[in-house]
Structures are given as C-alpha cells and as structure tokens.
C-alpha positions in Angstrom: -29.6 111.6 -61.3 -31.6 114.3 -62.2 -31.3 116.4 -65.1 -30.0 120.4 -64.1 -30.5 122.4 -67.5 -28.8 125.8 -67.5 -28.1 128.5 -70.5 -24.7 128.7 -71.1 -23.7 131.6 -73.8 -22.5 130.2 -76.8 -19.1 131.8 -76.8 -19.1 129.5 -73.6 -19.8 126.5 -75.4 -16.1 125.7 -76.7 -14.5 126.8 -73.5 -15.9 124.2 -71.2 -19.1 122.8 -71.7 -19.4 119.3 -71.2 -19.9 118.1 -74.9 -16.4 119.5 -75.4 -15.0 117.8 -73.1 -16.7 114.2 -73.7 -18.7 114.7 -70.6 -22.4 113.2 -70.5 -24.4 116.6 -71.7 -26.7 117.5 -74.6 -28.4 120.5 -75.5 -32.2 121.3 -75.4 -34.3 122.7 -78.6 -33.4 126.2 -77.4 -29.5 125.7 -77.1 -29.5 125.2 -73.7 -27.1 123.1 -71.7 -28.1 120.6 -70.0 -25.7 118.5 -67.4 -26.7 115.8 -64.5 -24.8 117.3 -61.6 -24.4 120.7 -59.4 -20.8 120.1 -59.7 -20.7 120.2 -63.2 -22.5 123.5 -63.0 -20.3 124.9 -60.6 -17.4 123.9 -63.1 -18.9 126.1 -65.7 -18.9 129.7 -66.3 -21.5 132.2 -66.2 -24.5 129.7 -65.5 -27.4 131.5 -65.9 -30.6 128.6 -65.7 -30.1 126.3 -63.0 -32.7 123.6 -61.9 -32.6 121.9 -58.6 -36.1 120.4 -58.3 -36.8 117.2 -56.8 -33.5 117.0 -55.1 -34.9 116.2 -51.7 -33.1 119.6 -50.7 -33.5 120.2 -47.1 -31.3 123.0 -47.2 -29.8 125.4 -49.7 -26.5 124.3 -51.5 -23.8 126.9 -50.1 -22.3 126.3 -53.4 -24.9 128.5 -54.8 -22.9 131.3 -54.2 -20.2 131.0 -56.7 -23.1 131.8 -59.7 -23.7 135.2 -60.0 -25.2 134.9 -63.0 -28.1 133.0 -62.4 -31.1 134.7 -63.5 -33.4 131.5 -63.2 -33.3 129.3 -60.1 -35.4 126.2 -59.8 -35.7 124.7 -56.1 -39.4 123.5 -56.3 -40.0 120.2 -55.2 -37.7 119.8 -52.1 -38.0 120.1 -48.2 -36.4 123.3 -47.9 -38.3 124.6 -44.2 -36.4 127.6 -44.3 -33.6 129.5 -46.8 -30.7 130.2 -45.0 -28.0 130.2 -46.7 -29.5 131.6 -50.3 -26.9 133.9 -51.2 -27.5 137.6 -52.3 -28.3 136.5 -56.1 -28.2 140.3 -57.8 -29.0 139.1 -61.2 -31.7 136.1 -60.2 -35.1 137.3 -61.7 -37.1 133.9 -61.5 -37.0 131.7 -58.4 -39.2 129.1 -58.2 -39.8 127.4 -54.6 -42.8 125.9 -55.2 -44.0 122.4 -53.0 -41.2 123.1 -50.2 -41.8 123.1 -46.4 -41.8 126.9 -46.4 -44.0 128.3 -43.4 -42.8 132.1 -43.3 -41.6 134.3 -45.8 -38.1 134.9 -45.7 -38.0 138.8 -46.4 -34.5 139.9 -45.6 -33.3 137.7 -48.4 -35.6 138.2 -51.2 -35.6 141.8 -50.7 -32.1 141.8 -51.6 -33.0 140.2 -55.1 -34.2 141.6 -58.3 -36.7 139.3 -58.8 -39.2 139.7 -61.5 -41.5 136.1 -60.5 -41.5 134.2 -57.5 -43.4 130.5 -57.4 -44.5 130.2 -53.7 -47.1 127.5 -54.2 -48.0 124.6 -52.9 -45.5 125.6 -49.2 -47.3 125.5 -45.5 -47.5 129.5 -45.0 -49.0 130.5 -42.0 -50.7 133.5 -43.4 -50.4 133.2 -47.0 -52.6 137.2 -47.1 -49.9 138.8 -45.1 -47.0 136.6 -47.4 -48.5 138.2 -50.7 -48.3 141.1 -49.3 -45.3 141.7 -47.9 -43.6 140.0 -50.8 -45.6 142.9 -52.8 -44.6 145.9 -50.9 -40.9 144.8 -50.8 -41.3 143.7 -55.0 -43.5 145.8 -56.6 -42.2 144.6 -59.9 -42.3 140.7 -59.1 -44.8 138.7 -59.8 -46.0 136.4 -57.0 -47.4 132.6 -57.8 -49.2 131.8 -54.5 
C-alpha cells in the first residue's frame, strides 16, 4: 500500500494517532503523520495533509467529505476523467491533480474552494489557454501549475 502522510496537530497525537494505538504509522522529519490507508485517515481528526497519488483513482473517494480540514490534497497520478463528487473543501488551499485524465476544467467546484495553488499538469485539456484562464478569473489568488 501506499504511504498517505497527513499533519495531524500535536494535541491530536495522544488522542488517536496510530502510534498510540500500536497501529503501523511513523512520523516524517517535520512531525507529520504518516498512515498507509484512507481509512485510517478518516479515523482521525482534523486531517489537514492528505496524499492520494498513484491510487489508480478513477473517481473521487466520497469519503472525502468528512475532512474539512484539509488544506492540502494530493490526487496526482490517477485516472480521475472528471471530479464529481469532490466535496466543497472550504479550508483546501493546495490541490494537486496533476497526470489525471482531466479534459475540461471543472469550474463549479473549484470556484467554491479557497485555493491558493492548483497542479493541473500533465491532464488531456482541450484548451489548456481558455483552462488557465478561467481558473484565473474565478482564483485570482491561486496559482495555476499548467
């Protein structure tokens, strides 16, 4: 399995996290927790860092919705054609969706975001001109990888 690293605060750490528990986790140089399954995530509160990539993802987990905390979402590397489902992620500011299937930009979700960066590259976008700058008029603030 693939490794899913998310910050967990440290007031967290004792109420949960995997190493307290004897579960399979470790901790990067930064602190971060790092556990080998979305479930494990979900079983944790106030995720903040989650990676997904290289999942073979085809769609987006529904399960998604439950952390509203994220700030940093990883889905690069999958065959995600298209984002339904990606819940309304108010605190997400990073969401990288880099090498996916992605052909159109999927505006009515990301405008709902307050993200600061975006990772588009490497996906099939018809027009990747009019992608840049729709994402640009929609997110002034964000920065878009294309």
């Amino acid at each position: 399995a693939l490794l899913q690293p998310y910050s967990l605060p440290s007031t967290m750490a004792d109420a949960g996290a995997p190493e307290a528990r004897g579960g399979d986790a470790a901790a990067d140089e930064e602190g971060a927790v790092i556990v080998r399954s979305l479930a494990e995530a979900l079983a944790l509160c106030r995720v903040t860092h989650l990676s997904l990539a290289g999942q073979r993802l085809s769609a987006v987990p529904p399960e998604l919705a439950k952390l509203q905390h994220l700030r940093h979402l990883d889905l690069s590397d999958n065959d995600l054609a298209s984002l339904a489902g990606l819940p309304d992620l108010r605190n997400l500011e990073y969401l990288d969706l880099s090498w996916n299937k992605l052909a159109l930009l999927p505006v009515e979700l990301i405008s709902q975001m307050s993200l600061k960066r975006v990772d588009l590259s490497g996906n099939e976008f018809v027009d990747r001109k009019t992608t840049r700058e729709t994402l640009s008029a929609l997110l002034p603030e964000c920065t878009a990888i294309m």
